[in-house]
Backbone bond lengths (Angstrom), bond angles and torsions (degrees), N, CA, C in turn:
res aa  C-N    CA-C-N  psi(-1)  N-CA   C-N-CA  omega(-1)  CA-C   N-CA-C  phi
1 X - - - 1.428 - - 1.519 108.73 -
2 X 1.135 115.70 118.17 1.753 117.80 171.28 1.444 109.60 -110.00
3 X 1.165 89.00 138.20 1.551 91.85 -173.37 1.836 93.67 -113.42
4 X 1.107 111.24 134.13 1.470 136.75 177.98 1.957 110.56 -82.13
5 X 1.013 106.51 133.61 1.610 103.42 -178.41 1.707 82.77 -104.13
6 X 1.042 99.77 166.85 1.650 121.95 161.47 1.300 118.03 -116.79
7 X 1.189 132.40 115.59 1.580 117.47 178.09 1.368 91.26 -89.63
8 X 1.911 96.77 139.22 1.161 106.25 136.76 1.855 136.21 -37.99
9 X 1.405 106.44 112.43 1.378 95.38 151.99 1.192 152.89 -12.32
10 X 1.291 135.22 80.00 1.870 105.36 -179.38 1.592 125.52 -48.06
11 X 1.578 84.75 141.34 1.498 63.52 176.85 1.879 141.79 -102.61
12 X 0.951 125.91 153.65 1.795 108.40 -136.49 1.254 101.84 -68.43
13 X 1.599 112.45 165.44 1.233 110.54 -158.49 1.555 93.57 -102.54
14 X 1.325 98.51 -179.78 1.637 106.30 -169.19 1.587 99.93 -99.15
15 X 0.978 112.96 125.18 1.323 129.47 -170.00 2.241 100.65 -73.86
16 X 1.333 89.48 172.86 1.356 93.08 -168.60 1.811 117.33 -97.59
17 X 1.427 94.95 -3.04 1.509 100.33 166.23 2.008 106.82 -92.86
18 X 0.871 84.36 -34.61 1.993 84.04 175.39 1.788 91.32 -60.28
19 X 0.927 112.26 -77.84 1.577 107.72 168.11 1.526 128.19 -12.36
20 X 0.996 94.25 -75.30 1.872 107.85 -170.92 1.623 87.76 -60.62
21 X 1.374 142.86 -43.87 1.605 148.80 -165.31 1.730 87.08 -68.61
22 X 1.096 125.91 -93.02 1.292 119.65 176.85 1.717 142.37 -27.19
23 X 1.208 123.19 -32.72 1.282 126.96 134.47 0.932 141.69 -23.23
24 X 1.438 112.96 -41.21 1.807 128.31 -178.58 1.699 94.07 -76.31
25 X 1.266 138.49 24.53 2.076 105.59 -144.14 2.213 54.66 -150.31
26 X 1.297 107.32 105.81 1.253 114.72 143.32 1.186 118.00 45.62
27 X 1.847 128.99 156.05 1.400 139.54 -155.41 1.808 95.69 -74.48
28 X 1.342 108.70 -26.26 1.406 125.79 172.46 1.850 115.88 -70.64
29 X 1.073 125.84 -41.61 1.316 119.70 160.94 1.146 127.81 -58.96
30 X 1.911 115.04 -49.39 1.375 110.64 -158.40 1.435 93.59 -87.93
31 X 1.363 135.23 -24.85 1.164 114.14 151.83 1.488 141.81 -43.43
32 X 1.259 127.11 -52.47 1.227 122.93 138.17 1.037 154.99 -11.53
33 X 1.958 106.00 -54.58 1.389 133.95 174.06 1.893 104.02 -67.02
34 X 1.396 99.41 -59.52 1.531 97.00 161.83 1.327 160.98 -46.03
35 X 1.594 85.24 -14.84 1.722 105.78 163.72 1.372 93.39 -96.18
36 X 1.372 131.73 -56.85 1.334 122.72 -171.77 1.826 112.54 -50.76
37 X 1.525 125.68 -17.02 0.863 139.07 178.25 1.320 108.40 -67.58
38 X 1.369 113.79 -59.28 1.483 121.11 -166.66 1.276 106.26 -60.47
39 X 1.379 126.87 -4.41 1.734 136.15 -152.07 1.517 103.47 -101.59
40 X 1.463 101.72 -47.39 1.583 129.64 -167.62 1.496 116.90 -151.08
41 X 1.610 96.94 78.05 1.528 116.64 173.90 1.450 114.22 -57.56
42 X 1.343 109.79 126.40 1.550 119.41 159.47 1.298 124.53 -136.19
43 X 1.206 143.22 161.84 1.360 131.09 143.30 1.282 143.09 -26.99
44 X 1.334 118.26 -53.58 1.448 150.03 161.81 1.536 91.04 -26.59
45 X 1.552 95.36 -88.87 1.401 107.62 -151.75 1.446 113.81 -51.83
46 X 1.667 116.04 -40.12 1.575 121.00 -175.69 1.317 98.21 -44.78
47 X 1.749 112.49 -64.90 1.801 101.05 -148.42 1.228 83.72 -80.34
48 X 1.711 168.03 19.79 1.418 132.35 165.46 1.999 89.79 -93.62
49 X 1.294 123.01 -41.85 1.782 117.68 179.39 1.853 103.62 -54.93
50 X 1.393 111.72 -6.11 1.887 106.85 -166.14 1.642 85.29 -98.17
51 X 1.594 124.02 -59.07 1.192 125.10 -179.97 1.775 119.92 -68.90
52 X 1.310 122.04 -20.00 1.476 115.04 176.07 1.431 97.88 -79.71
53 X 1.353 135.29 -31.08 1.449 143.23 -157.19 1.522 86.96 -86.98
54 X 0.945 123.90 -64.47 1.581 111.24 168.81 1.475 135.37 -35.22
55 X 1.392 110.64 -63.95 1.563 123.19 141.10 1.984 106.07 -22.15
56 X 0.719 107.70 -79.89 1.339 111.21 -164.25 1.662 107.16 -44.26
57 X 1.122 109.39 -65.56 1.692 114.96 152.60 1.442 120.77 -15.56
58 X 1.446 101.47 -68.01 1.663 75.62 -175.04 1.027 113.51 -88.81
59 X 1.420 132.96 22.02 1.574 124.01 -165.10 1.727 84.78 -97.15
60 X 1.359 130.22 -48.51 1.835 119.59 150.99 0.871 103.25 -25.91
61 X 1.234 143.75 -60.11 1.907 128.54 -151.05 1.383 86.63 -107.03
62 X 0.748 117.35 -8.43 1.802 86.46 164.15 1.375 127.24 -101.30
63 X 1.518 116.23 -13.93 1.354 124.90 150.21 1.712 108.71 -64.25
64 X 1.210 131.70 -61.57 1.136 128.21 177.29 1.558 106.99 -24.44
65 X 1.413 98.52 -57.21 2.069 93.45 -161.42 1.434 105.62 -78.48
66 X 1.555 106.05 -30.67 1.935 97.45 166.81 1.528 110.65 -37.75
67 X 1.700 110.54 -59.29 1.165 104.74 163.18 1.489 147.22 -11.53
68 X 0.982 97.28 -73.75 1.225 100.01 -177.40 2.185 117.10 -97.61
69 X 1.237 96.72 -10.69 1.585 119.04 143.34 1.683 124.06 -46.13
70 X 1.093 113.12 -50.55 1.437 142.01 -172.76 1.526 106.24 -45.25
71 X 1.336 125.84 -28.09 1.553 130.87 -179.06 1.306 114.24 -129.47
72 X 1.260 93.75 54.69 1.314 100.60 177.24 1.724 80.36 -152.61
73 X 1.641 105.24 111.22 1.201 107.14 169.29 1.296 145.93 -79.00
74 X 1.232 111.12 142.71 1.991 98.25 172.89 1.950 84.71 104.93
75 X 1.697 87.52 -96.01 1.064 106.89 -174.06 1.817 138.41 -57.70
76 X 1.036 92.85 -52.17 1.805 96.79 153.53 1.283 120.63 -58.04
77 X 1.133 133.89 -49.52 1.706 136.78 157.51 1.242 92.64 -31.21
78 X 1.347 142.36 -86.06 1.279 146.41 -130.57 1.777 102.94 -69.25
79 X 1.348 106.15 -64.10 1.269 126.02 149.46 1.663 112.08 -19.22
80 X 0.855 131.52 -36.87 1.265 133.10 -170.66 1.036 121.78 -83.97
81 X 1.672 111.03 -55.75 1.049 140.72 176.68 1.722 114.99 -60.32
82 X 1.235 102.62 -40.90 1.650 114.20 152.25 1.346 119.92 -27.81
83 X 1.454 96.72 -66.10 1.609 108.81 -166.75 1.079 96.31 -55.08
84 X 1.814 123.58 -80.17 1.279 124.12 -174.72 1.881 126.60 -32.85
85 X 1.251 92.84 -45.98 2.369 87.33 171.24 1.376 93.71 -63.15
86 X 1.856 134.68 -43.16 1.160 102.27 -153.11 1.641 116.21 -82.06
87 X 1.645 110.94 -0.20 1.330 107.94 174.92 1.182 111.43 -118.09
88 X 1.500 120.37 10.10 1.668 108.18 148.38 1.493 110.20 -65.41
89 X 1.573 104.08 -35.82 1.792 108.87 -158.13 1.832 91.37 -51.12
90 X 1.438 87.94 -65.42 1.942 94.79 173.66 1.588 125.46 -18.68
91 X 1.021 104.92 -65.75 1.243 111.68 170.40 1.374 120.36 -53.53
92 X 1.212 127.89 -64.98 1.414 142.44 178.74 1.773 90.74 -39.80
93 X 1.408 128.25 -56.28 1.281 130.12 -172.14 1.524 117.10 -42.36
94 X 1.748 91.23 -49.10 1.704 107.56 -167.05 1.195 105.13 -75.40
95 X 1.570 130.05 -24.66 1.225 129.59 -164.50 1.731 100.38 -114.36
96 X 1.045 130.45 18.78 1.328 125.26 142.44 1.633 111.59 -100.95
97 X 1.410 103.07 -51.71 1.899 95.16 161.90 1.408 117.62 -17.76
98 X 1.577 115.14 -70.99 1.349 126.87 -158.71 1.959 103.73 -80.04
99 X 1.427 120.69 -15.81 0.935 109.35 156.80 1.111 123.11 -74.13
100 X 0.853 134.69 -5.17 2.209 143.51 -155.52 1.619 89.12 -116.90
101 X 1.316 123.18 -20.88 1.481 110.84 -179.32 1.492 114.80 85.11
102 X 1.351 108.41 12.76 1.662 123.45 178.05 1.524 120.57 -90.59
103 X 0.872 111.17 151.68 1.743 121.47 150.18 1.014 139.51 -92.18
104 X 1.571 110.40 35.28 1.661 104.38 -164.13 1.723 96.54 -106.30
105 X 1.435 89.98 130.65 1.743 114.35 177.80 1.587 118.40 -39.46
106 X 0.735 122.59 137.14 1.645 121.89 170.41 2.063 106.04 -69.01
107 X 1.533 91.83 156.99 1.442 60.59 174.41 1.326 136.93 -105.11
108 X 1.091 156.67 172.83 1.584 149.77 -149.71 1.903 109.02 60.69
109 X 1.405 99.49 -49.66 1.508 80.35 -156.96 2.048 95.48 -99.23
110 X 1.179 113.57 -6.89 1.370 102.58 -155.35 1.532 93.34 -72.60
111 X 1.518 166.58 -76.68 1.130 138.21 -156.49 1.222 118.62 -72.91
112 X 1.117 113.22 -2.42 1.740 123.19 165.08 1.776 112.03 -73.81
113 X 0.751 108.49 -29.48 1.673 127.57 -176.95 1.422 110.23 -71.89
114 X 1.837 111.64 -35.90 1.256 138.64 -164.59 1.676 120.28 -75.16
115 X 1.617 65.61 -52.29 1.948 87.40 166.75 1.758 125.45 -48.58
116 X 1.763 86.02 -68.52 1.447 121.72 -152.90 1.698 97.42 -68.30
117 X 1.328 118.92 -30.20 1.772 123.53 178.11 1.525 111.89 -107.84
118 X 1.172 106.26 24.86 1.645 99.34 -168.65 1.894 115.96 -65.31
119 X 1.117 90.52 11.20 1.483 108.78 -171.11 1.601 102.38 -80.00
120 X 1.853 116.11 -10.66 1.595 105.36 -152.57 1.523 79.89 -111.69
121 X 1.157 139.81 61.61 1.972 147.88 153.46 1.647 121.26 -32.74
């Protein structure tokens, strides 16, 4: 009588575009994505965790200068409000990129992003 084991399945790994997509989604995603990174290295995923981590950056400094923007009427409001569309637009960019399975840079900050984290391979 032989008795047959069955292995469990592995179970599949998370690919590096689910990755690079998840990154963009809060200090709570790209954290995530980054362990899932370290698990299952790709290309993909590095430069979208180098460019969302960037993103994330200035969205601090750009609250910071709202900050201090903020009393300065009319015009600092407006100013502010600037910043903020122009780094949703960013985002929206990086996170359709990384849905499309691309590498294309955001603009202003994406080969700047490239540079400055080249540490995340």
């Amino acid at each position: 009588m032989s008795t047959e084991t069955n292995p469990t399945p592995a179970a599949p790994g998370i690919d590096g575009k689910t990755i690079a997509i998840l990154s963009y989604f809060t200090w709570i995603g790209w954290i995530i994505a980054f362990v899932l990174y370290n698990s299952n290295k790709s290309q993909l995923a590095a430069y979208h965790l180098r460019q969302s981590l960037t993103l994330m950056i200035l969205g601090i400094l750009v609250y910071i200068v709202q900050i201090m923007l903020i009393f300065i009427p009319f015009l600092g409001w407006a100013v502010a409000v600037l910043l903020w569309i122009g780094l949703v637009v960013l985002w929206v960019l990086g996170l359709v990129a990384a849905i499309n399975g691309q590498e294309k840079p955001a603009p202003v900050i994406g080969s700047l992003s490239q540079s400055i984290f080249s540490g995340i391979k």
